[in-house]
C-alpha positions in Angstrom: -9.6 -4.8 -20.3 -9.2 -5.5 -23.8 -6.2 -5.9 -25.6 -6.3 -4.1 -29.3 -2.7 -4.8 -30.2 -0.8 -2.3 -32.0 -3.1 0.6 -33.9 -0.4 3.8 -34.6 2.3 4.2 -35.9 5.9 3.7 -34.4 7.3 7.3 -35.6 4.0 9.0 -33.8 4.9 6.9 -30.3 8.4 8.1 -30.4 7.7 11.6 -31.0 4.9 11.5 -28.0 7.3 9.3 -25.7 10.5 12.3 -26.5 7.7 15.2 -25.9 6.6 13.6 -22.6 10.1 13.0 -21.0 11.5 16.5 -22.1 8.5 18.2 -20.7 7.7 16.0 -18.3 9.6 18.4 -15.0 6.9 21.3 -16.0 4.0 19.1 -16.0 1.2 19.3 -13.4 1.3 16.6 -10.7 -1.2 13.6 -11.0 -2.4 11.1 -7.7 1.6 11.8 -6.3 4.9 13.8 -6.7 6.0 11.2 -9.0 3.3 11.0 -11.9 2.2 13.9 -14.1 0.0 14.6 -17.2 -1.0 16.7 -19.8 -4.7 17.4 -20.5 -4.6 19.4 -23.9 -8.5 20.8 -23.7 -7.6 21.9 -19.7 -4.4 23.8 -21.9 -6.6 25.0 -24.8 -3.3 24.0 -26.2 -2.7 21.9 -29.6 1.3 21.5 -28.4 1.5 18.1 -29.8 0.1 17.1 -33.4 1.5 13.8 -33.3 -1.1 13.2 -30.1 -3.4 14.2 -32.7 -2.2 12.0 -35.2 -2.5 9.3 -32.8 -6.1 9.7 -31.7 -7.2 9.6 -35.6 -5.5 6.3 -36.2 -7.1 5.0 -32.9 -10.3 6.4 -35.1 -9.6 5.4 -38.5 -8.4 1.5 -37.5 -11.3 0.7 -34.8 -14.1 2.9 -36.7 -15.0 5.1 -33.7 -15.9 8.4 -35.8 -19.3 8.2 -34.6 -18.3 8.7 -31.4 -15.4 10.9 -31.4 -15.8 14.4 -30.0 -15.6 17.4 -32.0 -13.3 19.2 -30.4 -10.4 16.5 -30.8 -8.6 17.5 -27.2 -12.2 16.6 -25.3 -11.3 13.6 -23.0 -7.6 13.0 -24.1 -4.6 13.1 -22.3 -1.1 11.9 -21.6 0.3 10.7 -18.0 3.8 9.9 -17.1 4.4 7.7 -14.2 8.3 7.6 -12.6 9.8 5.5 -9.8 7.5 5.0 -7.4 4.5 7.0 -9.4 1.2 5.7 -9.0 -2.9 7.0 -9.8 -4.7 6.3 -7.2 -8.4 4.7 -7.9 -10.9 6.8 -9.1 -13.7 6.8 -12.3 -14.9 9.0 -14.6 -18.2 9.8 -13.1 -18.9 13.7 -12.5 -22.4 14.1 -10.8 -22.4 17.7 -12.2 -21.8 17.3 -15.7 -24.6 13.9 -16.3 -27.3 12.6 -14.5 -27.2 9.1 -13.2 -29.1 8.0 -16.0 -26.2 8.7 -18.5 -23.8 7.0 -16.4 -25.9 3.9 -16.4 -26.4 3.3 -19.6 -23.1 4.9 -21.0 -19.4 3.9 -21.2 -16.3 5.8 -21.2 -14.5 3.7 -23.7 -11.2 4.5 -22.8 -8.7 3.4 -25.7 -5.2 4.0 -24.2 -1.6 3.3 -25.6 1.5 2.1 -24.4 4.1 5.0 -25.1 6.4 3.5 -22.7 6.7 0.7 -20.8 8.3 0.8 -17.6 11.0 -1.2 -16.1 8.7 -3.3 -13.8 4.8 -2.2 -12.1 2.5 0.1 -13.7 -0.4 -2.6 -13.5 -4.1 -1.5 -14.4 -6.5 -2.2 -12.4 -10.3 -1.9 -12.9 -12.9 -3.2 -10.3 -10.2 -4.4 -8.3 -8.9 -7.1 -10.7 -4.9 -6.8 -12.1 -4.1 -6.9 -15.4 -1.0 -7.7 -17.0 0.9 -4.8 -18.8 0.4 -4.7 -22.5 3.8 -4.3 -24.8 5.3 -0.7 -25.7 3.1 0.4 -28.7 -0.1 -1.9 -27.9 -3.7 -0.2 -27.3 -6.3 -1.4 -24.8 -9.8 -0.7 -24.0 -11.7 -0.6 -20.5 -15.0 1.4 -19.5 -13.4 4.5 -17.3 -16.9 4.8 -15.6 -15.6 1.9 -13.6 -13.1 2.5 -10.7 -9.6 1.8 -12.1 -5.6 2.5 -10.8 -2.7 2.2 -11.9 -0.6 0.0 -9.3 3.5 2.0 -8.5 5.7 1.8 -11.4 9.1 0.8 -10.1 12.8 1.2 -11.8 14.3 4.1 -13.7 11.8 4.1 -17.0 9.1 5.5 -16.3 5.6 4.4 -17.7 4.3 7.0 -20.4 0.5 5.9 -21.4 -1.5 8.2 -24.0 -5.6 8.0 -23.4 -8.6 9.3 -25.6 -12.0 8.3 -24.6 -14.9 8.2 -26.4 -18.4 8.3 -24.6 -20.5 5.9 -26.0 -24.2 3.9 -25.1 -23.1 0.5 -23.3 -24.8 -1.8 -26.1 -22.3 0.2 -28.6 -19.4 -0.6 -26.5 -20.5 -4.1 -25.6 -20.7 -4.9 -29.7 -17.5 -2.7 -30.1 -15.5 -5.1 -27.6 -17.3 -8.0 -29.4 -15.9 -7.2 -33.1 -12.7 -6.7 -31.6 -12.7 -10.1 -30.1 -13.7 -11.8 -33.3 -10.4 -10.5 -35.2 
């Protein structure tokens, strides 16, 4: 994981943290009873513009055009984790939509956002190492085609995270994480 600091705008992570709470009762169940998401391109929906917003400033400030999908709800989504919510380990890897050869020499550069920080848990974890919790309103980066979780979010704020991926070749992403590490 790689922390990116703060890339949107404080009005757009309000307005996404206020949409996720109020809506939160009616959203699907993710990994356990107590964490749920919204996938917009599983919707067809555009509910949200400010979700929008936020994946072109993720765009426009870490100069991912080239990689961003056309159809701006492909690989984005929104996940609210309550007492006790979890997401259990899995990847990105989906044998029937690439072939092995994709996934080995591609990355799902996940660049997710802290909407919320919860009162204590909510750890990432990718490959089986911990990270520390990055501030409410800091981005991060990992490769999603790695196993990751999301250890249980404990106390009574729950953890709202906002996600867009962008699927990129692995020497892209490797010199991607190495210009952000030279700011």
């Amino acid at each position: 994981m790689i922390l990116l600091s703060r890339v949107i705008p404080e009005d757009v992570r309000v307005v996404i943290r206020d949409w996720m709470v109020e809506r939160s009762e009616s959203l699907p169940e993710w990994s356990d009873t107590k964490t749920r998401w919204f996938r917009p391109w599983w919707e067809g929906a555009d509910p949200l513009p400010e979700f929008f917003e936020l994946k072109s400033c993720i765009i426009d400030a870490l100069g991912l055009a080239e990689w961003a999908n056309e159809d701006r709800r492909r690989y984005t989504q929104l996940s609210i984790a309550f007492d006790g919510g979890s997401i259990h380990e899995h990847d990105h890897i989906y044998p029937d939509q690439q072939d092995a050869e994709y996934y080995r020499t591609h990355v799902d550069a996940r660049i997710n956002t802290m909407i919320q920080a919860p009162t204590d848990g909510g750890y990432l974890r990718v490959n089986n190492i911990t990270f520390d919790p990055p501030e409410e309103g800091d981005s991060w980066t990992f490769n999603a085609f790695q196993k990751h979780s999301v250890t249980r979010v404990m106390g009574n704020v729950p953890r709202i995270v906002a996600s867009c991926g962008f699927h990129m070749p692995k020497e892209e992403y490797r010199s991607f994480c190495e210009g952000l590490s030279c700011r």
